[in-house]
C-alpha positions as CSV (number, residue, x, y, z in Angstrom):
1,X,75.7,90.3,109.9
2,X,77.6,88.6,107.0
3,X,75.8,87.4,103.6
4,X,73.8,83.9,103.6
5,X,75.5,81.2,102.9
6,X,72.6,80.7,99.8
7,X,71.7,84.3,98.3
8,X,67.7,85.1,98.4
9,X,68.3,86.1,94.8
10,X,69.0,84.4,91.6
11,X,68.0,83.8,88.3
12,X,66.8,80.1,89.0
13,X,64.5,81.4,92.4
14,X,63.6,84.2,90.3
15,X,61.9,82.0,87.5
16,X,60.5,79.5,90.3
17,X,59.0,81.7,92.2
18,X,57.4,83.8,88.8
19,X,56.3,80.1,87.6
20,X,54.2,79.3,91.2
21,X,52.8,82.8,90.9
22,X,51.3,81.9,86.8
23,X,50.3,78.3,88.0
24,X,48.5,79.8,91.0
25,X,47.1,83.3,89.6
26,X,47.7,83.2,85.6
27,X,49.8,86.4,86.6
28,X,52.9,87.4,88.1
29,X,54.8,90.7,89.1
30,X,58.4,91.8,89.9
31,X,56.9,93.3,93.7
32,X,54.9,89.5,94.5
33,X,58.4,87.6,93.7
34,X,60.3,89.8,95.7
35,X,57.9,89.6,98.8
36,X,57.9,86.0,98.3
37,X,61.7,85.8,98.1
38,X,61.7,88.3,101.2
39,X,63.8,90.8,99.2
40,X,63.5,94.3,97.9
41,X,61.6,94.6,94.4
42,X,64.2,96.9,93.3
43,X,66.8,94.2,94.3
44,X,64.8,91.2,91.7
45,X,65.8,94.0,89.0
46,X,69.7,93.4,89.2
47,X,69.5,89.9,88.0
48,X,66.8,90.1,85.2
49,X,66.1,92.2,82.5
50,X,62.5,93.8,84.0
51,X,59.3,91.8,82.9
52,X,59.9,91.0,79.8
53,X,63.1,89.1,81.2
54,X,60.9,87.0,83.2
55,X,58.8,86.4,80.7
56,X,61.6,84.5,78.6
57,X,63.3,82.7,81.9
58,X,59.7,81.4,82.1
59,X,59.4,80.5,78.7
60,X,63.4,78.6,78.5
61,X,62.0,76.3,81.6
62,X,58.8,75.2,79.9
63,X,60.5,74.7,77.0
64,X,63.0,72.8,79.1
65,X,60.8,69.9,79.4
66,X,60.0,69.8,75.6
67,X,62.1,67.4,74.2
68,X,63.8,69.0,71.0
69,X,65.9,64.8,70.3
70,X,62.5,64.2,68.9
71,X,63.7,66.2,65.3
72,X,66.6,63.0,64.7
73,X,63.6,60.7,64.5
74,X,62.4,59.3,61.0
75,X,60.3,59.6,59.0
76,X,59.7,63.5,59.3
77,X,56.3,62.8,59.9
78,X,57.3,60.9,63.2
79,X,59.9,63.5,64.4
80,X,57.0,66.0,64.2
81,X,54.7,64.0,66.2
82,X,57.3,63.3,68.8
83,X,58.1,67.0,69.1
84,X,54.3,67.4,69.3
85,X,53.3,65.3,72.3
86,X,56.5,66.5,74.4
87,X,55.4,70.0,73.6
88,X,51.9,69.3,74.6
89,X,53.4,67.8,77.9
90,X,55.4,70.5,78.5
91,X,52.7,73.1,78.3
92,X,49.9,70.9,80.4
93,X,51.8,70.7,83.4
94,X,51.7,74.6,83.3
95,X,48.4,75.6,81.3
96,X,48.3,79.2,82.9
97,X,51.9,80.0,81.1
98,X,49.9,79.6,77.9
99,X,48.1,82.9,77.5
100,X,51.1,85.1,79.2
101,X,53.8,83.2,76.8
102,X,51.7,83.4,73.5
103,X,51.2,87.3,74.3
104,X,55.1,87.8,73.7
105,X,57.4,87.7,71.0
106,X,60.0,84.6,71.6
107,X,62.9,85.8,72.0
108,X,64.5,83.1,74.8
109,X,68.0,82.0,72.9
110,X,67.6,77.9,73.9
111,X,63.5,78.3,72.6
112,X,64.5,80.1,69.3
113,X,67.2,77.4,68.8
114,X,64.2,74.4,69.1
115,X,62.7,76.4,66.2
116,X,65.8,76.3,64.3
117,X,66.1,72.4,64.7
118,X,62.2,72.4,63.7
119,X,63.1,74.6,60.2
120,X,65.6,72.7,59.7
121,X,64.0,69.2,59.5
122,X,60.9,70.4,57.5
123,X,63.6,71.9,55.1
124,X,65.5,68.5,55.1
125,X,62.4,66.7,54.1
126,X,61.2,69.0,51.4
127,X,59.0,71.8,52.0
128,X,59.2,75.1,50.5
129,X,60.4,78.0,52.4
130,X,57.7,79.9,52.2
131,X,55.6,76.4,54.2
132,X,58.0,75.5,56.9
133,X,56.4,78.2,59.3
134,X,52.9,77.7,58.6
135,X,53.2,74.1,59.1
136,X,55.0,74.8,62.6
137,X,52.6,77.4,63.4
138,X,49.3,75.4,62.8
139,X,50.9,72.8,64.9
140,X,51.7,74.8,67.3
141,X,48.2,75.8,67.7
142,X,46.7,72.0,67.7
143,X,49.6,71.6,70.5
144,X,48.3,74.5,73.1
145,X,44.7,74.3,72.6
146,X,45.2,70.4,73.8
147,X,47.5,71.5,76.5
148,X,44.7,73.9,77.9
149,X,41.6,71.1,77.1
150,X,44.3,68.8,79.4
151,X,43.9,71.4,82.4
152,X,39.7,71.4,81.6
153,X,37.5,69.2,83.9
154,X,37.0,65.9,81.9
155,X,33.4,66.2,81.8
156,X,32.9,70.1,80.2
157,X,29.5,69.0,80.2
158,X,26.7,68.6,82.3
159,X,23.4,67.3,81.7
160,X,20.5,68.5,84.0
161,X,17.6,66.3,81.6
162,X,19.0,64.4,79.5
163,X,16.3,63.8,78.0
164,X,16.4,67.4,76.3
165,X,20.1,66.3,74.7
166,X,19.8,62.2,74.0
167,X,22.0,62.0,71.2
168,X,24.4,64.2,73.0
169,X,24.0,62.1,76.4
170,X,24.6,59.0,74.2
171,X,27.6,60.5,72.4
172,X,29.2,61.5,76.1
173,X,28.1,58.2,77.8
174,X,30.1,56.4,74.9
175,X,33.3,58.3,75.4
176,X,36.5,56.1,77.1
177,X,39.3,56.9,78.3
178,X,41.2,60.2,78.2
179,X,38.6,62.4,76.4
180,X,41.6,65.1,75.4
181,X,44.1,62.7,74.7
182,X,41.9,60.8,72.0
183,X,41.1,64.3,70.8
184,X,44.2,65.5,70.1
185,X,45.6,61.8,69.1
186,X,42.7,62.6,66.1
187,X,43.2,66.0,65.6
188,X,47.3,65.6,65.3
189,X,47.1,62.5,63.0
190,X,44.5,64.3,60.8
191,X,46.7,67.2,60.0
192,X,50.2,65.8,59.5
193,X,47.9,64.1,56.9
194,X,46.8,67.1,55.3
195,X,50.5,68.3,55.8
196,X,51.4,65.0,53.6
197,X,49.5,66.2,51.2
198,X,50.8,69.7,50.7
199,X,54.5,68.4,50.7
200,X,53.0,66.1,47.7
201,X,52.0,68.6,45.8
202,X,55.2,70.9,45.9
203,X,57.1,67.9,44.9
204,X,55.2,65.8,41.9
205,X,57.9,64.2,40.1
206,X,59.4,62.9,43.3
207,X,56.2,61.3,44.0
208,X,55.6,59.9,40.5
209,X,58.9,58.4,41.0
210,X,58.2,56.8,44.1
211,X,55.4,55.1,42.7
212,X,57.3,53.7,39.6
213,X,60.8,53.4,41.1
214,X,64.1,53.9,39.5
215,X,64.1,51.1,37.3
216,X,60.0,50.8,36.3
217,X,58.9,48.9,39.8
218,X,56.8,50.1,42.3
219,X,56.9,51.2,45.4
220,X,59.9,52.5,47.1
221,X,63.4,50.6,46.7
């Protein structure tokens, strides 16, 4: 019999079928890919670098849906956001990634080179070296936690007497909308504010001259 016309094995089926496995189990392995691509384990091996390999093909089409334009936007404070809510995005509609990604270094070329546009911006609007990564960092941890409260039922909580928890079955009665959306809306607006801050502080003279201006004014020309 000659080859089919489209090969059981490639990089792309590889990753898919590793993705349905983590969205459906939180797990995958080389042997489950290969039974469900109806080829030999050992076969999988000659397109990927073991595990670890799918690991970072995994990670690149995650990160695929996060969209890295959002660092051109102004203010810095904007950009960040934007880059924010896309990577939230991108991690809710695969929640079960989370864990099996954050347990690895990064080491996916198009990932690393988001990071590089992210340094680069904070650098470009003032923050000290030795800040750029804890900023990212600390919103990078805001970001997941949302994206695995998005996946959560939207009631967590359930009230059997609710007369043993008023306040509480008040508080939960008065919530609207999307409960982990306003969350992280609050939480993410609350820390690029205390990020503010901190790139204040580094730079004092710029922000006395802000408030005076160039030629004794105020404000910003």
């Amino acid at each position: 019999m000659g080859r089919p016309r489209t090969p059981l094995l490639d990089r792309e089926r590889i990753t898919t079928t590793a993705l349905e496995l983590v969205d459906e189990q939180g797990e995958f392995s080389v042997p489950q890919i290969a039974r469900r691509l109806g080829a030999q384990t050992a076969s999988v091996y000659h397109h990927v670098d073991g595990r670890d390999g799918i690991v970072e093909l995994l990670r690149e089409r995650v990160c695929d849906a996060i969209d890295d334009d959002a660092f051109e936007l102004a203010p810095w404070d904007a950009a960040m956001a934007a880059w924010a809510r896309s990577y939230r995005a991108a991690f809710a509609a695969h929640p079960r990634t989370i864990p099996l990604l954050t347990a690895s270094p990064v080491r996916a070329p198009k990932v690393l080179q988001q990071y590089e546009k992210a340094v680069a911006r904070l650098l470009e609007a003032g923050f000290p070296l030795p800040d750029v990564m804890p900023v990212i960092i600390g919103l990078e941890n805001l970001v997941l936690g949302s994206a695995l409260d998005m996946a959560a039922p939207e009631m967590m909580w359930e009230l059997a007497d609710e007369t043993a928890t008023p306040r509480l079955a008040r508080a939960l009665g008065a919530v609207s909308g999307s409960r982990a959306d306003r969350a992280f809306e609050m939480a993410l607006a609350g820390y690029l504010t205390h990020v503010r801050t901190l790139l204040d502080a580094d730079r004092p003279e710029e922000r006395i001259g802000h408030r005076i201006g160039p030629a004794g004014g105020t404000g910003r020309p």
